[in-house]
C-alpha positions in Angstrom: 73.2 120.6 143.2 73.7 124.5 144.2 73.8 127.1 141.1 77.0 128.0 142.4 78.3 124.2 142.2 76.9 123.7 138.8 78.7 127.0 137.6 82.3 125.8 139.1 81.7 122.2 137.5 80.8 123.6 134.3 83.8 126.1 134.6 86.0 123.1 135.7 84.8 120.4 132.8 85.2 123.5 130.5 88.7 123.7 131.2 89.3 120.3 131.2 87.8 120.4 127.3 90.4 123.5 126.5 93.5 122.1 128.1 93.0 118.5 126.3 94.4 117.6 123.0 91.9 114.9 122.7 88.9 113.9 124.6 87.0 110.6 124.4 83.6 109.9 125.4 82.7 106.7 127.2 79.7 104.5 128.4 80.6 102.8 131.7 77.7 100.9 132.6 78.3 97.5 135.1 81.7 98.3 136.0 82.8 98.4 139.5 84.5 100.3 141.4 87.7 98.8 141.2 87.8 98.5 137.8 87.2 102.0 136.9 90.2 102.8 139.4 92.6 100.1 137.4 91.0 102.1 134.0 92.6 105.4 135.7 95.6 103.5 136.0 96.4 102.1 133.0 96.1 105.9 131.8 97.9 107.4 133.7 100.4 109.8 132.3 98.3 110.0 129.3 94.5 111.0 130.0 92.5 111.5 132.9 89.6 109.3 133.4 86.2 111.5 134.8 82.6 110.8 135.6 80.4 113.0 134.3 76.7 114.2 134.6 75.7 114.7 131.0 73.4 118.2 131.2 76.3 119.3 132.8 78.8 118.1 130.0 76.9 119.6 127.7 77.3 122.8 128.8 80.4 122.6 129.4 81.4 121.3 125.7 79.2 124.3 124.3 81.3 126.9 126.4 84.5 125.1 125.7 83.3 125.2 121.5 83.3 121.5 121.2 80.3 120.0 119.7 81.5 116.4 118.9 79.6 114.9 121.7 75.9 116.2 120.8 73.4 114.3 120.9 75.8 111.1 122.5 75.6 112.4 126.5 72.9 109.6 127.4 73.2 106.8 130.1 76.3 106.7 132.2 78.7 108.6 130.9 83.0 109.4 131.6 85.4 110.9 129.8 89.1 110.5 128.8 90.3 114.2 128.6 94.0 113.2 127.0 97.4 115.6 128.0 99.4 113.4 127.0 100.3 110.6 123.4 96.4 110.2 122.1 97.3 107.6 120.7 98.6 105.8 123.6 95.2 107.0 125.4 93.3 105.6 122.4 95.5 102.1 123.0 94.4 102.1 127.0 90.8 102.7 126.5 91.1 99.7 123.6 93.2 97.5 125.8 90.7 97.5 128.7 87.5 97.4 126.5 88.5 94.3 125.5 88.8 92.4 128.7 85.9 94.6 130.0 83.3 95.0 127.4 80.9 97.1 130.0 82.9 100.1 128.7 82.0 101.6 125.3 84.0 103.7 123.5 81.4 106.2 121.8 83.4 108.7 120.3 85.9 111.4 120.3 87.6 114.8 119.3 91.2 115.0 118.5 92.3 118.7 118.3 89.0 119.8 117.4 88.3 117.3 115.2 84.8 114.8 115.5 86.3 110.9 115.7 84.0 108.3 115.7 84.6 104.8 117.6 85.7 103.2 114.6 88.5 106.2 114.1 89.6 105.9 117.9 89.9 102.3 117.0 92.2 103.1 114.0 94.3 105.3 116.2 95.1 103.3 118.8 96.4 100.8 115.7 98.9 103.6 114.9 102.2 103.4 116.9 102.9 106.0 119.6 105.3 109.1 119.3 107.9 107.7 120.9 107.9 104.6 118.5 108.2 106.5 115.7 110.8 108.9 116.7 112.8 105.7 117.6 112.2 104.3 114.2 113.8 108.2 112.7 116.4 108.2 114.6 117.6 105.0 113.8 117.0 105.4 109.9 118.8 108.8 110.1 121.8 107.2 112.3 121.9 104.3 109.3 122.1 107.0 106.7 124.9 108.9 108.9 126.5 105.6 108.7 126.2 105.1 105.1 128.1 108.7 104.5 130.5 108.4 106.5 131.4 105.1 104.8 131.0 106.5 101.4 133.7 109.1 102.5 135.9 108.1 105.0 136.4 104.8 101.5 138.5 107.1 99.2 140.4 108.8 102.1 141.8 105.3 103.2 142.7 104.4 99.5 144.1 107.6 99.0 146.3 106.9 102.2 147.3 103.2 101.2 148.3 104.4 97.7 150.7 107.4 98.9 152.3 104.5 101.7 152.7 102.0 98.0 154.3 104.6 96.4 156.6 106.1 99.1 157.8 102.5 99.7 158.3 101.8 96.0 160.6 105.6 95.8 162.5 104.2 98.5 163.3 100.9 97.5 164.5 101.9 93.9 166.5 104.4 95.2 167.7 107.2 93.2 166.9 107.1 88.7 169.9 105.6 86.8 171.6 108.8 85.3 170.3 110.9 87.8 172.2 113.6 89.2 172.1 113.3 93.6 170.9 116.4 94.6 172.8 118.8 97.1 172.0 116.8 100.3 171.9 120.4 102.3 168.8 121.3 99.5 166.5 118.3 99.6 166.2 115.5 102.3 165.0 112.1 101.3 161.8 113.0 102.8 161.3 116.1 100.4 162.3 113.5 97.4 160.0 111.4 98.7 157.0 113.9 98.7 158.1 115.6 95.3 157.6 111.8 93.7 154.2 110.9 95.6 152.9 114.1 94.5 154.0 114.2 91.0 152.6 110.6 90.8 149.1 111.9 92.1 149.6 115.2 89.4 149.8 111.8 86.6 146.8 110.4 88.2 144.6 113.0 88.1 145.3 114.0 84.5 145.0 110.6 83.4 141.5 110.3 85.0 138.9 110.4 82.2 136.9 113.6 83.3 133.9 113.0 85.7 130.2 112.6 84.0 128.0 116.2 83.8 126.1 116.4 86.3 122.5 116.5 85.5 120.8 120.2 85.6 117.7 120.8 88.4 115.5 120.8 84.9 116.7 117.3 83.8 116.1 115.8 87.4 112.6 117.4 87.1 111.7 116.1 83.5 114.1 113.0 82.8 116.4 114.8 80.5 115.3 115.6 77.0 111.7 114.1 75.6 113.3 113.5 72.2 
């Protein structure tokens, strides 16, 4: 190969190092063709699957600052330079070692730091991005529910109570000994309100007074020690 061909691959596998979150090192010797094309496939969308010539790699790592393949560029060699989820990367490369066994996962760097196989393998146990943003959203959307429920409860009893009593003023009608008000002054409707509020008044002052709330300092230490 040309100097100038060695420069523009170096500058190119470089590049590829800098613009990766993640980059996995691989061994592909005895696959074919075909299966190294199915490989690309299965990543798709997720890492980019390239042969590499190792004295070239290694240059190209030491420009690009990353230093977790030393010493591990021997035999055939292609990396997994991963844009998108690593962890659904690391899940590919798994998935298709295991029904191919001619590829070996050597190692890896995620966002600068050194993984070995057994860590790539730990990651790809790990559930993707999207998994777990599912799993939030739908333990925030409970929790939503829950508070809604927990206020929305005393509104409605509130409402059923005020309906009790304005049924109750209406069907006993006006107090024995009590003076009728000047129709022109008060409608039923104003009676009715002037009772269903003076009822809620004798609630509320009846009500034994709410609890103290605890104090940031007695959250923090459990109240008093003794």
């Amino acid at each position: 190969m040309a100097t100038a061909e060695k420069q523009a691959a170096i500058a190119e596998l470089a590049e590829s190092f800098r613009g990766s979150s993640a980059a996995v090192l691989t061994e592909y010797r005895g696959l074919t063709v075909k299966q190294l094309s199915e490989l690309r496939g299965s990543l798709r969308g997720h890492a980019t699957f390239a042969v590499v010539k190792n004295t070239l790699t290694e240059l190209a790592a030491k420009e690009a600052g990353v230093t977790a393949f030393d010493g591990q560029l021997v035999g055939p060699s292609a990396i997994a330079f991963v844009t998108g989820d690593p962890v659904e990367a690391a899940k590919g490369l798994r998935d298709f070692a295991r029904t191919n066994p001619l590829l070996v996962i050597k190692g890896g760097v995620l966002d600068g730091k050194t993984m070995s196989a057994a860590e790539l393998a730990r990651l790809a146990d790990l559930e993707s991005r999207e998994v777990l943003l599912a799993k939030l959203a739908g333990a925030m959307n409970a929790s939503l529910s829950k508070a809604v429920y927990l206020f929305a409860a005393p509104l409605s009893q509130s409402a059923r109570l005020i309906e009790a009593l304005r049924a109750k003023r209406e069907a006993e009608g006006p107090a024995a000994g009590e003076e009728p008000q000047d129709a022109a002054a008060t409608t039923p409707q104003d009676s009715t309100q002037d009772s269903i509020q003076d009822s809620i008044q004798d609630s509320i002052q009846d009500s034994p007074a709410p609890a103290e709330e605890a104090t940031p300092q007695d959250v923090a230490t459990g109240g008093d020690a003794g």
